[in-house]
C-alpha positions in Angstrom: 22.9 31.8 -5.5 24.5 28.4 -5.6 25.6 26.3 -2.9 22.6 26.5 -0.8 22.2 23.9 1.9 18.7 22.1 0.9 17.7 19.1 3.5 14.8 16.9 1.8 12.5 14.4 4.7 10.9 11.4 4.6 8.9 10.5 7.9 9.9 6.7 9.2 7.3 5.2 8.1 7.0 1.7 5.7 6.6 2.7 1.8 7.7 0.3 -1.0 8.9 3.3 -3.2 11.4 6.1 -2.8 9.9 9.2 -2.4 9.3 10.6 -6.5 8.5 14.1 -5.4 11.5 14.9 -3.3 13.6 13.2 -5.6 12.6 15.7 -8.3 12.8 18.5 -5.6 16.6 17.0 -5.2 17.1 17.5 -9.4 15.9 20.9 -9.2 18.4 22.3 -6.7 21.2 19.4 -7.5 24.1 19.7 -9.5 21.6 19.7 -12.8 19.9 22.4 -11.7 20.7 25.4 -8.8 24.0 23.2 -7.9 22.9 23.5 -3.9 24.2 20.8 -1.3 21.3 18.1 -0.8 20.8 16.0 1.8 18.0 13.0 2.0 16.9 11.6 5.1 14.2 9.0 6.1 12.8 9.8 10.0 14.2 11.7 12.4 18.0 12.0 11.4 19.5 13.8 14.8 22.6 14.5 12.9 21.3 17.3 10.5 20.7 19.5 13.8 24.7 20.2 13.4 23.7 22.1 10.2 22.3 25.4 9.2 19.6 24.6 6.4 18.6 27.4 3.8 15.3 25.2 3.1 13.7 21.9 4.7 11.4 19.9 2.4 8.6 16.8 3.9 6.8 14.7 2.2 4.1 13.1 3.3 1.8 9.6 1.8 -1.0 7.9 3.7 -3.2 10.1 6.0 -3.3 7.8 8.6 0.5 8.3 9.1 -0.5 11.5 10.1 1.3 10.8 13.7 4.6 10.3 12.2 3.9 13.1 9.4 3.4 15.1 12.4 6.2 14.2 14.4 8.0 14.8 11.1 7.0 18.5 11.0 7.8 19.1 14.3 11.5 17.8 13.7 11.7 19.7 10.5 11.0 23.0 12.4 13.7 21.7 15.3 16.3 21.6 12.2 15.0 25.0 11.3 15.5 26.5 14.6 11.7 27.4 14.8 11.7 29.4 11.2 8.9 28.2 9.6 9.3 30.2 6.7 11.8 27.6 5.5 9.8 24.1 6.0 7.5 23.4 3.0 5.5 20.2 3.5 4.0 18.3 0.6 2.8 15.0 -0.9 -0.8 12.8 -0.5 -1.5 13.5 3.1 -0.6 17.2 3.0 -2.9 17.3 0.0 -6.1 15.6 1.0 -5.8 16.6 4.7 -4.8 20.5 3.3 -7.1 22.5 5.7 -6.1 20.1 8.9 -2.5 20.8 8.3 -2.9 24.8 7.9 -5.2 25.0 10.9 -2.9 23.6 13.3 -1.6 26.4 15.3 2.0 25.3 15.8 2.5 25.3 12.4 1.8 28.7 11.2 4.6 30.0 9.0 5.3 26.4 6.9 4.1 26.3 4.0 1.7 23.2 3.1 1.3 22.5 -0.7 -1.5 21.2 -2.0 -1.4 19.1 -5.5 1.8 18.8 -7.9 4.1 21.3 -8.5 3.1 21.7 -11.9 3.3 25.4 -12.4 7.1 27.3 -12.6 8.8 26.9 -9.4 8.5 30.1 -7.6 4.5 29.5 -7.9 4.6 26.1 -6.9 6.3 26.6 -3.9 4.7 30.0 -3.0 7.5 31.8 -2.8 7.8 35.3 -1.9 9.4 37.6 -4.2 9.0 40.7 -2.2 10.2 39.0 0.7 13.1 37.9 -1.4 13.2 34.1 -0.7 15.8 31.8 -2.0 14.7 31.1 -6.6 11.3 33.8 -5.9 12.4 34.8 -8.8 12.1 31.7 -10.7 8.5 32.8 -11.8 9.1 31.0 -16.0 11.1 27.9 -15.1 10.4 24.5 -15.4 7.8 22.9 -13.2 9.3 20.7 -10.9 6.9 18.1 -12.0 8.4 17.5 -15.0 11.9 16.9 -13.7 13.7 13.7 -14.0 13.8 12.7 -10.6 17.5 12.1 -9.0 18.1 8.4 -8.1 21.6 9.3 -6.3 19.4 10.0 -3.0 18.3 7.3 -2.5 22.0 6.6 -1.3 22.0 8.4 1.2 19.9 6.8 3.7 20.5 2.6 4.6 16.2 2.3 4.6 15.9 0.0 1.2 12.9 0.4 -0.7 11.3 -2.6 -2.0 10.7 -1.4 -5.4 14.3 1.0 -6.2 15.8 -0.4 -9.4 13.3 0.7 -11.7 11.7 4.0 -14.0 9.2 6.1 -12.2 6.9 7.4 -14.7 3.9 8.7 -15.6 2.5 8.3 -19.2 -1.1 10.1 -17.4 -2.0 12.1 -14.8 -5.8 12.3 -13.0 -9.0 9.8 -13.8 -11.9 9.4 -15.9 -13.7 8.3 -12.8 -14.4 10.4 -9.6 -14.9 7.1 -7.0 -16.1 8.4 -3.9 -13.0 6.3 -1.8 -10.3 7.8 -4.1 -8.3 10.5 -3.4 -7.2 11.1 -7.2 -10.1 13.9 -8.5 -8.6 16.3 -5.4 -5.0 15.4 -6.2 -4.8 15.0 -10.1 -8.0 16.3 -11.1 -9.1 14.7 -14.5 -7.3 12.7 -16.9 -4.4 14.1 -18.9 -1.3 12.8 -20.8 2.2 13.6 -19.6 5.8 14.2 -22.0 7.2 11.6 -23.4 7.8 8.7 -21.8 10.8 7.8 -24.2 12.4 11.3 -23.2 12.2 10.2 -19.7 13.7 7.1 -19.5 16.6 8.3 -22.2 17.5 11.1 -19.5 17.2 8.7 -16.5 20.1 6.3 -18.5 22.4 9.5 -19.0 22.5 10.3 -15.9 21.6 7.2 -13.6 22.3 4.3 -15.4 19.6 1.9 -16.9 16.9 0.6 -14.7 15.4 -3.0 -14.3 11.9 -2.2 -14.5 9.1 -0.1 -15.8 6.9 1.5 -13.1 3.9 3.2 -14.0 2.0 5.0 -11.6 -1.0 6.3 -14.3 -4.6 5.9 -12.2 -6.2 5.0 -15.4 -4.1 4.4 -18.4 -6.6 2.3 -20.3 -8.9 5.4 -20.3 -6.2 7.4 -22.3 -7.1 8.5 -26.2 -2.9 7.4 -26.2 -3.5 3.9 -24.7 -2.2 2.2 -28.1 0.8 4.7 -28.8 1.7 4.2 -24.8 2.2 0.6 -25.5 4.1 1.3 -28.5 6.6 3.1 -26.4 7.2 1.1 -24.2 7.8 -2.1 -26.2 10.5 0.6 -28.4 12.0 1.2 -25.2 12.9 -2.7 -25.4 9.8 -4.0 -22.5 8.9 -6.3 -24.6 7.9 -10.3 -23.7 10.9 -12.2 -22.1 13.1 -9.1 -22.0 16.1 -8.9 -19.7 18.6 -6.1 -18.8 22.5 -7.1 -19.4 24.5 -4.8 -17.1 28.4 -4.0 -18.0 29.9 -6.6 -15.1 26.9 -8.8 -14.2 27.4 -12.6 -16.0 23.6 -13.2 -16.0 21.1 -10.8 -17.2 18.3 -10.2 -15.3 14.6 -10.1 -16.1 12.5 -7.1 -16.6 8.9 -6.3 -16.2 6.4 -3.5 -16.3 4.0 -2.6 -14.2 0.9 -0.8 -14.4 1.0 -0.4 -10.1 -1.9 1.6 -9.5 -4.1 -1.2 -12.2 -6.0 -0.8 -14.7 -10.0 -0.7 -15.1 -12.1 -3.4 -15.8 -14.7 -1.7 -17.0 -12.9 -0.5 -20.0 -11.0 -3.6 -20.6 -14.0 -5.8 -20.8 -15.6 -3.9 -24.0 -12.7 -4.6 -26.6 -10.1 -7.3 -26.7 -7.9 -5.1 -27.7 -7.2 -3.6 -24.5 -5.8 -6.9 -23.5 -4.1 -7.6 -26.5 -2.0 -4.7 -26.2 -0.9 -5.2 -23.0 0.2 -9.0 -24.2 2.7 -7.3 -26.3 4.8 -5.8 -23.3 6.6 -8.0 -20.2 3.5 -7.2 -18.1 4.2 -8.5 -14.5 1.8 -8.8 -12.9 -1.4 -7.6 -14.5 -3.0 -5.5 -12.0 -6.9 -5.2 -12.1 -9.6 -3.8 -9.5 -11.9 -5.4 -8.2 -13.6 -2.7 -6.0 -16.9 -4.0 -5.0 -19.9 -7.0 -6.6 -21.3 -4.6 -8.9 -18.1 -5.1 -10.7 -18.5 -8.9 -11.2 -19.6 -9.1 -14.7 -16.9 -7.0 -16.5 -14.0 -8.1 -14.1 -14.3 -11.4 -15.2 -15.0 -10.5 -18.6 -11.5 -8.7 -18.3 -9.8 -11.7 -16.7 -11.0 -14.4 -19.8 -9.9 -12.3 -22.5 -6.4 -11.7 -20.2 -6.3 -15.6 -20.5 -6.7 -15.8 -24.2 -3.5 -13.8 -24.8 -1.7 -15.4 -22.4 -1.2 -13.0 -19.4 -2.1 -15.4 -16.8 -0.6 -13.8 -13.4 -2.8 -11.1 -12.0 -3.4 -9.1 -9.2 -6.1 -7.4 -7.9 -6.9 -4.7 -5.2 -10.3 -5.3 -3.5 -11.5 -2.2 -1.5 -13.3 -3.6 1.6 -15.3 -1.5 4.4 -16.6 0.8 2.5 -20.0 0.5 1.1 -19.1 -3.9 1.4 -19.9 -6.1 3.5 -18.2 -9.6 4.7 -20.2 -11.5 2.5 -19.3 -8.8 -0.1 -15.9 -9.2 0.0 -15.6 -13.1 0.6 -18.1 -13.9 -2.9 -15.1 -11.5 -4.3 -12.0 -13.6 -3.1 -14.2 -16.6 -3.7 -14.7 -15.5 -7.3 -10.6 -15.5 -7.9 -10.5 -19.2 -6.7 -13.3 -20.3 -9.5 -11.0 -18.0 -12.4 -8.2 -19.9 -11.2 -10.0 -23.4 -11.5 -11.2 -22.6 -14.9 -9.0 -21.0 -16.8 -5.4 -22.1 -15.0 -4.2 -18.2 -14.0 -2.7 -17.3 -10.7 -4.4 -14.5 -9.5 -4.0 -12.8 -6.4 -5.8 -10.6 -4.3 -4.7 -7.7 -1.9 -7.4 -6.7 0.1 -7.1 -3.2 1.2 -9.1 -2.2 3.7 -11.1 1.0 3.2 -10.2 4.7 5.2 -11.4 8.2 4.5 -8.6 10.2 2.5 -8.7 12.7 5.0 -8.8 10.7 8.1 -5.5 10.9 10.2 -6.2 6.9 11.5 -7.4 3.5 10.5 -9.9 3.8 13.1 -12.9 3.9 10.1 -15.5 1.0 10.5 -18.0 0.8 7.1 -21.3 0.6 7.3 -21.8 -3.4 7.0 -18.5 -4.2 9.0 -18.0 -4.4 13.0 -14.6 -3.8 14.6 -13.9 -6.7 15.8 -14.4 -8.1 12.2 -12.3 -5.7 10.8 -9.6 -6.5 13.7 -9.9 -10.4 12.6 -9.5 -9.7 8.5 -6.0 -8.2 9.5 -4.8 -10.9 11.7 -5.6 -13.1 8.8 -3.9 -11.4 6.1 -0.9 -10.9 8.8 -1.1 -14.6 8.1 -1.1 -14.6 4.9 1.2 -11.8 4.3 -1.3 -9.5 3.0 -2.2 -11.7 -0.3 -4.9 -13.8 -0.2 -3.7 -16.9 -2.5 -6.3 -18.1 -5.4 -5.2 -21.7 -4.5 -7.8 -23.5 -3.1 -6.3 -25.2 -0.4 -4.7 -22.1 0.7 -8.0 -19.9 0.7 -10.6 -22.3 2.0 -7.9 -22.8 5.2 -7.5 -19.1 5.4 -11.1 -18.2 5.0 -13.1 -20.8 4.8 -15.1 -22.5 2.0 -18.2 -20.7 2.4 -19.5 -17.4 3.7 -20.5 -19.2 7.2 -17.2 -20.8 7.4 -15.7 -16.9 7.1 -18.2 -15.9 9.2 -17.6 -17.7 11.8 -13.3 -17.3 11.2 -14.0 -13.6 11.5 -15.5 -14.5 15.0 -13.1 -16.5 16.4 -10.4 -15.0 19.3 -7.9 -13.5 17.7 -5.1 -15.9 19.7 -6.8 -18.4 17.8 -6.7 -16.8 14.5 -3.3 -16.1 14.4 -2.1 -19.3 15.7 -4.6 -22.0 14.4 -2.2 -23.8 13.3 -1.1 -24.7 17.0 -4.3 -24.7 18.4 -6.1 -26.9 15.8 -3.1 -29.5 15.8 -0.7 -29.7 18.9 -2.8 -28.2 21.7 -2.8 -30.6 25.0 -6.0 -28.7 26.3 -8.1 -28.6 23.2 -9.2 -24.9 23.4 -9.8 -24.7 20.5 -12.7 -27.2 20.5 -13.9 -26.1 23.6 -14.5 -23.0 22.3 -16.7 -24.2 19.1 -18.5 -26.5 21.4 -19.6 -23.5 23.2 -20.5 -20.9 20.3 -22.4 -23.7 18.7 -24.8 -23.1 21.6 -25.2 -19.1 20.7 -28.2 -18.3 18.7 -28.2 -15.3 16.3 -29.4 -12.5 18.7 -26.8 -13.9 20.9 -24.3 -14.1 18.5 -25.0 -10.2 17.5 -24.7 -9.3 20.8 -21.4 -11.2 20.9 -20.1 -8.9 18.0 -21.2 -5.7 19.5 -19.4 -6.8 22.8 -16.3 -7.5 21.3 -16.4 -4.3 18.8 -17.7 -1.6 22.1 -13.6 -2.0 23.6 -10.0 -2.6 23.3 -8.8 -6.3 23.6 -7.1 -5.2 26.9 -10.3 -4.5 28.3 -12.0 -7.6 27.1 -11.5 -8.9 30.5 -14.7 -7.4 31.5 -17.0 -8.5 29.0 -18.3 -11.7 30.6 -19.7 -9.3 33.2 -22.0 -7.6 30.6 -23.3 -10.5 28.6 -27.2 -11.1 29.3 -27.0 -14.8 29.1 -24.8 -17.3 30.7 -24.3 -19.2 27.4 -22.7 -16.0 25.9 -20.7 -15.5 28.8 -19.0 -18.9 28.8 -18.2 -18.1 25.3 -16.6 -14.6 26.2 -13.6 -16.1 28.4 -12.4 -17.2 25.5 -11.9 -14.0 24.1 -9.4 -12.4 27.3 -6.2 -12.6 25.2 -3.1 -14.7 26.8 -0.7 -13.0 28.8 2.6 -12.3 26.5 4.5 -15.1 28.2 2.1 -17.7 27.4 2.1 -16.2 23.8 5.7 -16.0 22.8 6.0 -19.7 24.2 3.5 -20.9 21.0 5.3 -18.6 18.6 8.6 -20.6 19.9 6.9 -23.9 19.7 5.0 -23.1 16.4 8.0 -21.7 14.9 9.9 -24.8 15.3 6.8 -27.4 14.4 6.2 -25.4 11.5 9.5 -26.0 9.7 8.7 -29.7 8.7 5.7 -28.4 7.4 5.2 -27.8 3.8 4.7 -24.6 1.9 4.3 -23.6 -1.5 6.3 -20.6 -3.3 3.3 -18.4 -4.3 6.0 -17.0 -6.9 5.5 -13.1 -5.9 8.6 -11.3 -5.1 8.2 -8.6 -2.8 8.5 -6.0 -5.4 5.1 -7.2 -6.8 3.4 -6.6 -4.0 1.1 -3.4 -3.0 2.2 -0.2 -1.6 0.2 -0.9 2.1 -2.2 -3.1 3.1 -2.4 -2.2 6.7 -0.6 -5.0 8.3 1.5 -2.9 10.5 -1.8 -1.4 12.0 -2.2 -2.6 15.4 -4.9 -2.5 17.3 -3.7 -5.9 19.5 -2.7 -5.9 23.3 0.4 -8.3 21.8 1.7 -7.5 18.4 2.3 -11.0 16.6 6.1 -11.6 16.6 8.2 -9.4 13.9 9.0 -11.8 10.2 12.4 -11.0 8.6 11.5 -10.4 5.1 12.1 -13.3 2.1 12.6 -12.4 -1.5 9.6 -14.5 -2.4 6.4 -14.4 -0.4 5.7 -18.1 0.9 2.5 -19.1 2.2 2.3 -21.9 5.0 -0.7 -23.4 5.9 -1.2 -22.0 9.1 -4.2 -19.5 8.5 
């Protein structure tokens, strides 16, 4: 039953990996497995319409992307000429957002799988045997989850993933914990060790060639019974400190590194230096620890000394904010990293990620403790910063401030203001800037709550009309401020800022784009004027413009 025509999707959206599941999907019915014709595709690829398909696969990540997942589905069923029978959508959205998807009337016939395809493949997928779909009958095969996944799909398409030239792997699956923000205990359920890592990496060689880097994707790997043999294995698989990959016709070597992407716990880490120890022995880069919410505090920096004693001195760490944080939350948090850095000469870095229901099909979630507008203001910043917030001092305190009231009043400011400080702090003729503080000075609190609530009840296109609904003049004055520039006035400071701002200095932050997290919402907007598009760098650099 060979020589099937199998078409495998990706919607358009950002993601700094390839796509694990449909590349295992691709080594199931490849030329190692059912020897069908594959084809990968990122988005809406008008040029597979020319095709009949025996079977259309989509993944799917972030539930917010649920738009473009959608779109995705639609296109898929286009290709399929309306049989639904042959789409099968998959992944993290199609998971967590399981009932949403099956509910959707124009849908009915695809199937949505929920989980990993970790039972025989005919079981996995659903398939029909009495209906006598294409490998029903392959009811004791391998799972699909257990494949190696095929790297030659990734040629296919010209979108470049940030992170390619590296080992996928698992060495567990699930969590210990069951965080209430995590979407993990629904799509892994709990804790469990995978095969061999070794076994992996061996078959990825023979048939792919060796790989840079080490990526593990395990959600807790510190809480596994294995956690020493893990490390064992990988430093026999040659990750050890200072390693480097020599490949036939390359002159220089080039370095490798491992990393733990999802982090690791700092709970656990904190009780026995040996955690830490271990992890010293591998080429660890960056060491990847979260830092969720205050409570935290005592064993997170607990975890970050004893990191420092054996050496592993650049970290990274997600902070979860707008969940059950506040502002004040999440700046003593950011704050805390500056201090660490102060004291014990490490370069951490933070990615603040803001917090959405798993099942939510937008980023429209405000928490509890957060307004809108606030929430609008953090992203503009880390637009600024390129998503990291920098344990430099210099850096953070002119990015957020060197105090909660300094952040406060940051996350207040007009957002034309926020994104180009730079300009209107240093080389604006009308001092708006300054005309601005002058007048919020004047605000007391009750005006400045009704201020927030103002700014948070509408879209920035309609903040044209907010004067008119203030209930003192003081706050009113303050509110012009706030009517964003027309896009003219706009690009002409991004032209002018763009060329002050090459005499300015910077400072190589030393984080290549591949150490950096999978989303941290930048690409969200909410704005009237998206700020202008940045070509991407190899390393991140931060100027002081935030």
């Amino acid at each position: 039953m060979a020589n099937k025509n199998i078409l495998l999707i990706e919607p358009g959206y950002k993601n700094k990996y390839p796509p694990l599941g449909l590349m295992k999907i691709a080594q199931y019915h490849g030329t190692q497995g059912k020897r069908d014709h594959v084809r990968f595709i990122k988005g809406e690829d008008q040029s597979v319409l020319d095709q009949a398909w025996d079977r259309i696969y989509v993944t799917t990540l972030f539930s917010f992307e649920y738009t473009k997942i959608a779109q995705t589905i639609d296109f898929a069923l286009q290709v399929a000429n309306g049989q639904a029978d042959k789409v099968f959508v998959g992944g993290i959205a199609a998971s967590l957002m399981h009932g949403r998807f099956l509910q959707d009337r124009r849908w009915q016939g695809v199937r949505f799988i929920k989980g990993l395809l970790s039972d025989p493949p005919a079981i996995a997928l659903q398939l029909d045997e009495f209906s006598e779909e294409l490998y029903a009958e392959d009811i004791y095969g391998r799972p699909i989850e257990d494949l190696v996944p095929d790297y030659s799909i990734l040629d296919q398409i010209d979108y470049k993933y940030p992170v390619r030239d590296a080992y996928f792997a698992y060495t567990s699956r699930g969590c210990i914990r069951k965080c209430h923000f995590c979407g993990v205990p629904d799509l892994e359920g709990r804790q469990r060790d995978t095969e061999s890592l070794t076994a992996l990496v061996n078959a990825i060689d023979a048939q792919f060639g060796p790989k840079k880097d080490l990526i593990l994707m395990d959600n807790n790997v510190v809480a596994s019974p294995r956690f020493k043999e893990i490390i064992a294995e990988i430093r026999d698989l040659g990750f050890i400190p200072g390693a480097k990959l020599q490949r036939e016709g390359m002159r220089v070597p080039v370095q490798r590194r491992v990393d733990f992407n999802q982090g690791v716990d700092a709970r656990i880490l904190c009780k026995d230096r040996m955690f830490l120890r271990e992890l010293a022995t591998i080429c660890l880069k960056p060491l990847r620890i979260a830092f969720d919410h205050l409570g935290v505090q005592k064993p997170y920096k607990q975890a970050v000394r004893y990191a420092a004693d054996y050496g592993l001195t650049e970290l990274s760490n997600y902070m979860l904010y707008n969940f059950h944080d506040g502002p004040a939350d999440l700046f003593e948090r950011m704050r805390l990293n500056v201090s660490l850095n102060e004291e014990l000469g490490v370069r951490i870095w933070s990615f603040p990620m803001r917090y959405q229901p798993t099942d939510r099909p937008d980023r429209g979630h405000v928490g509890e403790k957060w307004s809108r507008y606030q929430l609008r203001s953090m992203q503009i910043i880390l637009q600024a910063t390129h998503g990291i917030v920098s344990g430099e001092p210099v850096f953070f305190k002119r990015a957020f401030g060197d105090t909660f009231e300094d952040y406060e009043r940051i996350l207040l400011l007009p957002h034309d203001f926020i994104f180009n400080r730079d300009w209107y702090e240093r080389f604006d003729s009308e001092q708006r800037l300054e005309a601005y503080r002058s007048e919020f000075e004047k605000l007391d609190g009750y005006e400045r709550a009704e201020l927030i609530a103002l700014l948070s009840s509408c879209d920035p296109r309609e903040f044209a009309g907010l004067p008119e609904r203030a209930t003192t003049v003081a706050l009113r004055r303050v509110l012009r401020f706030y009517v964003p520039l027309p896009k003219e006035e706009l690009f002409a400071i991004w032209a002018k800022q763009k060329v002050l701002a090459r005499a300015e200095p910077t400072t190589d932050m030393g984080l290549a784009e591949d150490e950096r997290i999978e989303d941290a919402g930048l690409d969200y907007e909410e704005e009237s004027v998206p700020p202008p598009k940045r070509k991407a760098k190899r390393k991140t650099r931060e100027r002081i413009t935030a």
